[in-house]
Each structure stands twice: as C-alpha cells, then as structure tokens.
Steps between C-alpha positions, in 0.01 A plus 500: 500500500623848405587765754240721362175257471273450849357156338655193474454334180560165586260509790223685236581257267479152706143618707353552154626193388381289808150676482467423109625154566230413752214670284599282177528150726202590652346491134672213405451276844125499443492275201633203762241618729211464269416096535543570898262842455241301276457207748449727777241706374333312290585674164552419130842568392384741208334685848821419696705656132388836612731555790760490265311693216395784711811530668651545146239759371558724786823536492457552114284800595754614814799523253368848339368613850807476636629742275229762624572376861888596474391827391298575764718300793880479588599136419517399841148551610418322231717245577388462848128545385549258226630254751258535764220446257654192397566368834114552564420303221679231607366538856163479402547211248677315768188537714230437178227261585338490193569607136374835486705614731814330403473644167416862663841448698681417136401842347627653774822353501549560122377884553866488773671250236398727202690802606819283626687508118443739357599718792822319527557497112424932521742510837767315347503736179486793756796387765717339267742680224453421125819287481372265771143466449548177273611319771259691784202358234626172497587449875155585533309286255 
C-alpha cells in the first residue's frame, strides 16, 4: 500500500471477493438441494426449478440497479446493505416451512447477491490502475 492511499487494496479486494464467492455458491449449492427440497415439501421439480430460476432473474434485473445504487451510495453501504440483505435471505430460507416462503427468502437473497459483482467488478476498475486491472479482473472472476 502506498504512503498516500487510506485503503488497503488487498483487504478491498479479498472482502469483495469472499462476499461474491458466497453469493455465486449460494446459487450454485441449490441445484444439490433440490431432490432434498422436493421431498420435503411436497413439490414437483419444475415447482422446486424456480428457486433456482428466480434467483437467476433477479439478479438479472439487480445488475442495472446496481449501477443506479452506486450512484446514489458509497460502495460500502452498499456493500454492507447488499450483504445484510443476503444474510436475511438465507436466514429466513433456513427457517422456511413451506414453499412460499422459501422461495420469498430466495428473492431476497438474490436482491443482496445481485448487487455483489457488479459492485466488485465497478470497485476494482475504480481502486486499481490501468496496468493492473487485467489481473485485479481475473483474481476476481
């Protein structure tokens, strides 16, 4: 870290990294968790298909958001915010007794999820010099 800069990159770089990371196995764990899911509450999987489908979608929508939301927000409330919502999410699904509610608990953890790349794609571009964002972008990825 230079003299002259009050952040440390490295410590930036790796929370964004660790949040992003959980988000995206978060997404991914649920396909092993669908036979388990199904049994339990009595779905169909093309039912039991939408906790990975709407998880998907809304972070599809989130992506552009996020744009307006790092606008409006410094990038660590909307970290923080982005990680609390999450967190919910997962709260609540963990607690889900039936299927309306467990797929409630996904949108909310994909509304946390949604903002989690993109806003460490933007931070990376911002905190890191031109020569050295290649390998920021790819650490990250």
């Amino acid at each position: 870290m230079k003299q002259n800069e009050p952040y440390s990159k490295v410590l930036i770089a790796s929370l964004l990294i660790a949040g992003s990371f959980v988000a995206v196995l978060n997404q991914t764990l649920m396909i092993t968790a669908i036979p388990p899911i199904m049994d339990e509450m009595g779905i169909t999987a093309n039912t039991a298909q939408w906790l990975t489908t709407i998880f998907m979608l809304i972070n599809g929508i989130m992506i552009p958001i996020t744009a307006f939301l790092i606008e409006k927000f410094t990038t660590r409330q909307l970290f923080l915010t982005a990680m609390l919502v999450f967190l919910v999410g997962t709260i609540f699904g963990g607690l889900a007794t039936n299927f309306p509610t467990l797929i409630t608990a996904r949108v909310i953890q994909s509304i946390g999820a949604g903002v989690m790349l993109p806003l460490m794609q933007t931070v990376f571009l911002l905190i890191f010099p031109v020569e050295k964002r290649g390998t920021a972008m790819g650490t990250s990825v």
